[in-house]
FIKEMI-776037 format. One record per residue (C-alpha): residue number from 1; residue in one letter; chain; x, y, z. Coordinates in steps of 0.05 Angstrom, whole numbers, m for minus. Example, Ala and Ser with C-alpha at 12.3 -4.5 7.8 and 13.67 -1.06 7.14 Angstrom:
2
PT  1  A  A  246  m90  156 .
PT  2  S  A  273  m21  143 .
***
This chain:
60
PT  1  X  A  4282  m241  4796 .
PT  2  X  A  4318  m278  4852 .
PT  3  X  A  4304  m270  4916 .
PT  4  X  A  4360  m238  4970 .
PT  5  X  A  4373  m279  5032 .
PT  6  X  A  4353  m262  5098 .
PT  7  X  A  4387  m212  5134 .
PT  8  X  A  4414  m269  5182 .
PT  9  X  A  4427  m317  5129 .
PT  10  X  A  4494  m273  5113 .
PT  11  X  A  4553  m299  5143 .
PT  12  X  A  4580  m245  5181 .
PT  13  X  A  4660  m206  5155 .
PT  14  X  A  4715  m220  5196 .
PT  15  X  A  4768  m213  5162 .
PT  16  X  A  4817  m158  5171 .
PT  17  X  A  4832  m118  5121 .
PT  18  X  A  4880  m79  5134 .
PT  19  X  A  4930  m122  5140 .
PT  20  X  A  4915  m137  5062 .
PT  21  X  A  4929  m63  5047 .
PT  22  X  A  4996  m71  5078 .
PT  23  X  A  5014  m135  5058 .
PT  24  X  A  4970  m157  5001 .
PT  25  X  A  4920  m212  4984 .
PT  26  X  A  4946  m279  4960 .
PT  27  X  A  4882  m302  4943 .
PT  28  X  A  4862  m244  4903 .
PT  29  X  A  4924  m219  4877 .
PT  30  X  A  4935  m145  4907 .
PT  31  X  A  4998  m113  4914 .
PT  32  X  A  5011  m59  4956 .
PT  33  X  A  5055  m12  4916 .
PT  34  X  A  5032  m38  4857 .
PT  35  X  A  5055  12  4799 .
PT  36  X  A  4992  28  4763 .
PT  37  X  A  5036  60  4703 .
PT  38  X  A  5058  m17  4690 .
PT  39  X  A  4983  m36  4682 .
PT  40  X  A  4990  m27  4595 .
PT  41  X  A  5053  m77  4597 .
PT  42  X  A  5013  m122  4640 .
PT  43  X  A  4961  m133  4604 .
PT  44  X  A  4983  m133  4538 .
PT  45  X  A  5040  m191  4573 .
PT  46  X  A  4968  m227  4575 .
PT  47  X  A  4952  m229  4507 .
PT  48  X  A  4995  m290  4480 .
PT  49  X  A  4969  m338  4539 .
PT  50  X  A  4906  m332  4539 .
PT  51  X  A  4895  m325  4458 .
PT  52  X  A  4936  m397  4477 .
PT  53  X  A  4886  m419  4529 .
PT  54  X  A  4831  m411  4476 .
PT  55  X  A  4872  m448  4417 .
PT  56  X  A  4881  m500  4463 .
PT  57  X  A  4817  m506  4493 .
PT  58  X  A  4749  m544  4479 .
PT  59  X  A  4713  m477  4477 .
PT  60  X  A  4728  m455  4403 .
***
């Protein structure tokens, strides 16, 4: 088991995030708004680039 850092080892949040609720998060991709009813056509939208990605790629 690995071993948890020390309680000042952990750089300390200060980010705020409420401005991500309102406008989103470039770097993680949230959308406020977002229309969770779209979430089946998203990810089936998915499915032909990454089965692509994994033709295509040195992992197969």
């Amino acid at each position: 088991m690995s071993e948890l850092p020390a309680i000042d080892e952990i750089p300390v949040d200060t980010k705020n995030w409420t401005v991500v609720l309102e406008n989103g998060c470039a770097e993680c991709g949230f959308m406020p708004g977002y229309a969770y009813e779209d979430n089946e056509r998203r990810i089936l939208s998915l499915v032909a680039p990454v089965r692509a990605a994994f033709e295509n790629s040195a992992l197969t």
